[in-house]
N, C-alpha and C positions, 0 to 999 in steps of 0.2 A: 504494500500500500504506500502510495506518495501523499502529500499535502504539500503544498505552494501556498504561502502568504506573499503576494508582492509587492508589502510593505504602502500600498495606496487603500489599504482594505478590504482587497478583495480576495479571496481565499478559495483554494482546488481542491478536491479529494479524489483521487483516482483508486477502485482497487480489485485484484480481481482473486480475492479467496476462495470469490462464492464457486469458482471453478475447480478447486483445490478439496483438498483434506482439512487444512488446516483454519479456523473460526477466524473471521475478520475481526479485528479489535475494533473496530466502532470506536464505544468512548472510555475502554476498558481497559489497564493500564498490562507495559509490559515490563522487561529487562530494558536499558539502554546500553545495556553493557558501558563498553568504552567511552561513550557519550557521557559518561559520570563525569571522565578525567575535565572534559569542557566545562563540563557544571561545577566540578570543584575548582578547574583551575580559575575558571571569570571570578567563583567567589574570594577567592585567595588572593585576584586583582586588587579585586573592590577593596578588601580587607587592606591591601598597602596602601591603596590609593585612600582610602580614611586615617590611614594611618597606626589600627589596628596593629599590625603587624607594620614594624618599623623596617624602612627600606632598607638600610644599613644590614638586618638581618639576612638581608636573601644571599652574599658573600661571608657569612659567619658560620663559624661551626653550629650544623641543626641541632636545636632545643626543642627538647622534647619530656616529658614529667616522667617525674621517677616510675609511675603508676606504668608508663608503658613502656619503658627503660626496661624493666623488672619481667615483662614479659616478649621481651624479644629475645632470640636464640643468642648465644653469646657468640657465634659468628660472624651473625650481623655487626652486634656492639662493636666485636674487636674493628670491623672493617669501619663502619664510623667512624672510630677513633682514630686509627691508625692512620687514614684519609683525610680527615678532618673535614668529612663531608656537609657541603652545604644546601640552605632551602633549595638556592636555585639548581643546584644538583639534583637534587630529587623531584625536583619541579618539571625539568628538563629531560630526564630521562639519562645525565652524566653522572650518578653514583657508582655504575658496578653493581647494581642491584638487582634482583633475579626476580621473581613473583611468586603468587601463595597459590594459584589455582591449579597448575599446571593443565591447562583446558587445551594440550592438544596433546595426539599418542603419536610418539616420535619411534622410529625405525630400534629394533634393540628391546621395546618394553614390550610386556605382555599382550599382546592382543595384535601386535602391527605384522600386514603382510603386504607385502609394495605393490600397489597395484591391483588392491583391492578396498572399498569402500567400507571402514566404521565408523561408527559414533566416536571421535579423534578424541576421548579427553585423556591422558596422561594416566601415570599411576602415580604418581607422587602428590605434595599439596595437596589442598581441601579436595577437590576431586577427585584425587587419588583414593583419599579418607571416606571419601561419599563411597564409591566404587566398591573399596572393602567391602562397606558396613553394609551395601545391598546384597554384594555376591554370599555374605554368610548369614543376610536376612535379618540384622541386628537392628535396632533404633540408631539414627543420624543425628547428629548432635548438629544443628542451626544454630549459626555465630545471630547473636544479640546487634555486634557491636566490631567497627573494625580491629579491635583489640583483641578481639577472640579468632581472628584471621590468622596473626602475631605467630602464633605456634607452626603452623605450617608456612613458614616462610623457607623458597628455597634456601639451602644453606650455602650453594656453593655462590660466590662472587666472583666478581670479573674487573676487566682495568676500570679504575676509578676515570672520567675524566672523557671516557670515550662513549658516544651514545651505547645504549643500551635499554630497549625498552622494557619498564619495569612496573610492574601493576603494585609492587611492592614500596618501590619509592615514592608513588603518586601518596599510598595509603600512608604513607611516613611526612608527607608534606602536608596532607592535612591534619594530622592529628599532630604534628608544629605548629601548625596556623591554630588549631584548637585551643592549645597550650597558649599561644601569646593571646588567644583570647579570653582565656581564664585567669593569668595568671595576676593580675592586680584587684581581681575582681572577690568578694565575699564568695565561698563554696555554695552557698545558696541560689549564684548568679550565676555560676557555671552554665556552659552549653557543652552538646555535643557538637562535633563539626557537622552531623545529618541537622540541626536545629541552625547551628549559625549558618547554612545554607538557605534554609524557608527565607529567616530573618533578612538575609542580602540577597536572593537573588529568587526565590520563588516567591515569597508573598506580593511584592512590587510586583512580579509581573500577574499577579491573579490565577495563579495556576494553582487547581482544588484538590487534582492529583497528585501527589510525590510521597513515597516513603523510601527507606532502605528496606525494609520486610516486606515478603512477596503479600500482597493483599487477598485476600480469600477467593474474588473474581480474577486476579490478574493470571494474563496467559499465557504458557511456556510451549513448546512444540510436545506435542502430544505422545510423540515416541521418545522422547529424550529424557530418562529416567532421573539422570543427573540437576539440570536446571531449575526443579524446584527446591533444590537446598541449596540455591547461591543466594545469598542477600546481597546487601547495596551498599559501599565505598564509594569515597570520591577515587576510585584504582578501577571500580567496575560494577555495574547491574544495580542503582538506582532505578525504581519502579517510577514509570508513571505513563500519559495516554498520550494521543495526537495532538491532539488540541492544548498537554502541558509543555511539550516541547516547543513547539510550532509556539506559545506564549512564552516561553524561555527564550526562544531564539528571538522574537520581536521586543522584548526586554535588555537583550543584550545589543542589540543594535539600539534603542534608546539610549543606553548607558552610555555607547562609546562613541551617540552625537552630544549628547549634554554635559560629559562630566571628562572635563582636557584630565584632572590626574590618572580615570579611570585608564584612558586613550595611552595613558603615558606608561603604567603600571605593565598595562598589557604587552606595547611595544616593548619595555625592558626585558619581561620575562614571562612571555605567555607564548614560545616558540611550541610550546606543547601541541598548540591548536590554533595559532595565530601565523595567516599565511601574509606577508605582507608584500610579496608581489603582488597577489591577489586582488586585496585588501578582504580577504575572506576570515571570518573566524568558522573553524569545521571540525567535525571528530566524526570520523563511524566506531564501529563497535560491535563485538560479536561473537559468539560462541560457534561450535559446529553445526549447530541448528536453527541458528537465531541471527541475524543481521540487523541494526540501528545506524541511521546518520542524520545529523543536522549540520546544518551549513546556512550560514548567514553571513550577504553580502553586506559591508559596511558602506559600498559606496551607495547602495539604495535601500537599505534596512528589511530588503525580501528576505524570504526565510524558506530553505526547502525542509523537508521531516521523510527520510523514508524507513520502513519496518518489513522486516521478511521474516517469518517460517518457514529454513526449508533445508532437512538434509543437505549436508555436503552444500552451501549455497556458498559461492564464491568472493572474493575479493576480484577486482576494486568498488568501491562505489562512486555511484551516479552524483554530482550535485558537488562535487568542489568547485564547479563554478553554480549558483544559485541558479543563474539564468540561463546556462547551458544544463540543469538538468531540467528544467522546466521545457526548454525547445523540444529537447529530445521527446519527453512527453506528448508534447500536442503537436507530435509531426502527423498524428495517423486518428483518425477520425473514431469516434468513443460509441458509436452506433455503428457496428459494422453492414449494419443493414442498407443504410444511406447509400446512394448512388455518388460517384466522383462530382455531378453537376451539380449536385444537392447540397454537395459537403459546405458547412459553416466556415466563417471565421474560428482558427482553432484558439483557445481559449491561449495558447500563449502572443497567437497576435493581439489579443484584445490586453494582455497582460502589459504589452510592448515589451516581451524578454526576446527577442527571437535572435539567437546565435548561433556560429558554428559549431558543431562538436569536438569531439575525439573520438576515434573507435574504442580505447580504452576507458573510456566512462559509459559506453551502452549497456552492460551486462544486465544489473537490473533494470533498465526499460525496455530492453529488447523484449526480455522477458514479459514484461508485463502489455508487452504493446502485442505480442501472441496472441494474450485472450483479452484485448481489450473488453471494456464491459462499461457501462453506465454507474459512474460513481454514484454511490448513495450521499444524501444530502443528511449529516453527519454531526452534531454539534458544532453548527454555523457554517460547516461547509456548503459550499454551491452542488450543487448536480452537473457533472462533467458530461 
C-alpha cells in the first residue's frame, strides 16, 4: 500500500491487498521497522536543537545511566571505553556496533541452504531467543522496554570509526538522549525515550496511533511466526498506521520550515536519514516479511508512506525521491477497465509531481501497478 500527501493537502491511497493473502491495514497500525531510526533520530534533533541535549555532547564520550550501564554485556562497555565512543557515533552508525535482533539467516547457521527460500531471521539475538523458545514450545519473554533488548546485544564488535550499521547503536543513542533528559530533572519527571518521542514529535503532529508494544489489532505477516514478539526502539519496529506516518512525515517537514536550529541540528548530525543532495529526509525499514518507508521532501513538504506484507519482498524502495515515487505511481491508470481515450488526468499530474525515474526505485510499484485496483477512500484518503 502507498499514501502520497503532496504537502498542498491533498492526499492518495493506493493499494492492492485485497488481491493478496495478506489484510490491508486501513487504519490499523503496523511494525515501521527501520522507520523508528527516523522517528528517533528527528526526535534527538529537536532535543539539540532545544537544547535538551547539549550540542557539545554529540563529540563526547556517550552518557549513558548507571541503570543501563549495568545491563549491557561487558563487551560492549569495554568497547565504549576503550573507543571513547561518541552520541554522534552511535547516531551515525561509526561505533563498531553490531545489533540485538539478528533478523537475517546468514550462510553457516542452522536452517540456511543457498539458493533456496526461508523465513531469513538468524539464530542469535532476540530472534535467535524467539526461534529457540518456539522450536521447544516454551513461553517468549516480550522486552517491556529497550533495556531488556541490552542482553542480546551482539557481542562481537568491529572498527570503531568506520560505518557500520547498527540497530544497537541507534538503541544506545536514544537511551543517551533519554539520560540527558532525565538527568536534572526530579525521578518523578522522568520519561522514557518511547514518551519523550509523543512529547516532540508525535503529539504536535496529531498522530492517535504510536506505541512500542505491538497493539492487540496491529498487523504482522500472517506466516511469520517470529514478528509478533519484536517491540518498538528508536533501532527498530515502532507501531503505528498510515495516516500516523504520513502525519509524522508532514510534521517533520513543518519542523525543518519553521524552526533554523531544528534545520541546523539535522544538517550537523542527522546523516542517519538526512539526504542533502536531495534535500530528502527518508528511512525504509524491514524485516523478511514486512517492508516500511517514509520519505519527505523538504523542498515541498510532500510526504510518501509505503507498507508491504510479503515473503522474501525485496530491497530497494520506491520514494527516495517523494515525487518520483509518486510519478511512478500514477503512470498506469487505477481502473483497468477504462479505455486508453477515456483515461483521466492521472492523479500525479493533478499533484504537479511528474518526474523521471530510475529503474532501481520501481520494484515496489511495479508490483503494485500489476494489480492495480481502486484505492479505498481510507481515513481522509481520496479514492485513487
Amino acid at each position: 500500500v502507498m499514501a502520497v500527501d503532496d504537502g498542498k493537502g491533498n492526499q492518495t491511497r493506493v493499494s492492492n491487498y485485497h488481491k493478496g493473502t495478506q489484510e490491508d491495514p486501513e487504519d490499523r497500525p503496523f511494525a515501521t521497522h527501520s522507520v523508528s531510526k527516523l522517528i528517533g533520530g528527528v526526535t534527538m534533533c529537536k532535543m539539540i536543537a532545544d537544547g535538551i541535549i547539549p550540542e557539545t555532547a554529540l563529540d563526547e564520550k556517550l552518557e549513558l545511566s548507571n541503570d543501563v550501564r549495568k545491563k549491557l554485556p561487558e563487551e560492549i562497555l569495554r568497547h565504549l571505553e576503550t573507543h571513547n565512543v561518541t552520541l554522534r557515533d552511535v547516531m551515525t552508525h561509526h561505533s563498531g556496533l553490531g545489533g540485538y535482533l539478528d533478523p537475517e539467516l546468514k550462510e553457516g547457521q542452522k536452517g540456511y541452504e543457498a539458493g533456496k527460500y526461508k523465513l531469513g531471521y538468524g539464530v542469535n539475538g532476540y530472534s535467535g531467543y524467539v526461534r529457540q523458545q518456539l522450536e521447544k514450545g516454551e513461553e517468549v519473554e516480550v522486552p517491556n522496554s529497550p533495556q531488556d533488548y541490552l542482553k542480546y546485544s551482539e557481542r562481537e564488535t568491529y572498527e570503531h570509526g568506520k560505518f557500520k550499521y547498527s540497530d544497537l547503536g541507534i538503541v544506545l543513542a536514544s537511551l543517551s538522549a533519554e539520560h540527558h533528559y532525565n538527568k536534572d530533572k526530579d525521578p518523578s519527571e522522568h520519561k522514557s525515550f518511547e514518551e519523550i518521542v509523543r512529547e516532540q514529535l508525535i503529539t504536535p503532529a496529531g498522530v492517535e496511533r504510536f506505541s512500542a508494544q505491538k497493539t492487540a489489532d496491529a498487523l504482522c505477516h500472517s506466516d511469520d511466526p517470529i514478528a509478533p514478539y519484536i517491540t518498538g526502539t528508536a533501532g527498530c519496529g515502532y507501531f503505528t498506521n498510515l495516516d500516523g506516518l504520513v502525519k509524522i512525515g508532514k510534521q517533520i517537514g513543518k519542523m525543518w520550515q519553521e524552526d533554523e536550529a531544528f534545520r541546523g541540528a539535522v544538517q550537523n548530525c542527522g546523516d542517519e536519514f538526512y539526504d542533502k543532495e536531495k534535500q530528502i529526509i527518508k528511512h525504509p525499514g524491514g524485516i523478511d516479511s514486512s517492508k516500511t518507508l517514509l520519505s519527505v521532501d523538504l523542498n515541498n513538504g510532500s510526504v510518501v508512506v509505503t507498507e508491504e506484507r510479503r515473503l522474501g519482498s525485496d530491497f530497494p524502495f520506491p520514494g527516495w525521491g517523494v515525487a518520483t515515487a509518486a510519478a511512478n505511481l500514477g503512470k498506469e491508470q487505477s481502473d483497468q477497465k477504462q479505455s486508453e481515450e477515456e483515461k483521466p488526468q492521472s492523479f500525479v499530474e493533478k499533484l504537479g509531481l511528474q518526474k523521471k525515474s530510475t529503474e532501481q526505485e520501481k520494484s515496489f510499484v511495479e508490483r503494485m501497478r500489476s494489480d492495480a485496483t481502486k484505492g479505498k477512500s481510507q481515513g481522509g484518503f481520496n479514492e485513487l
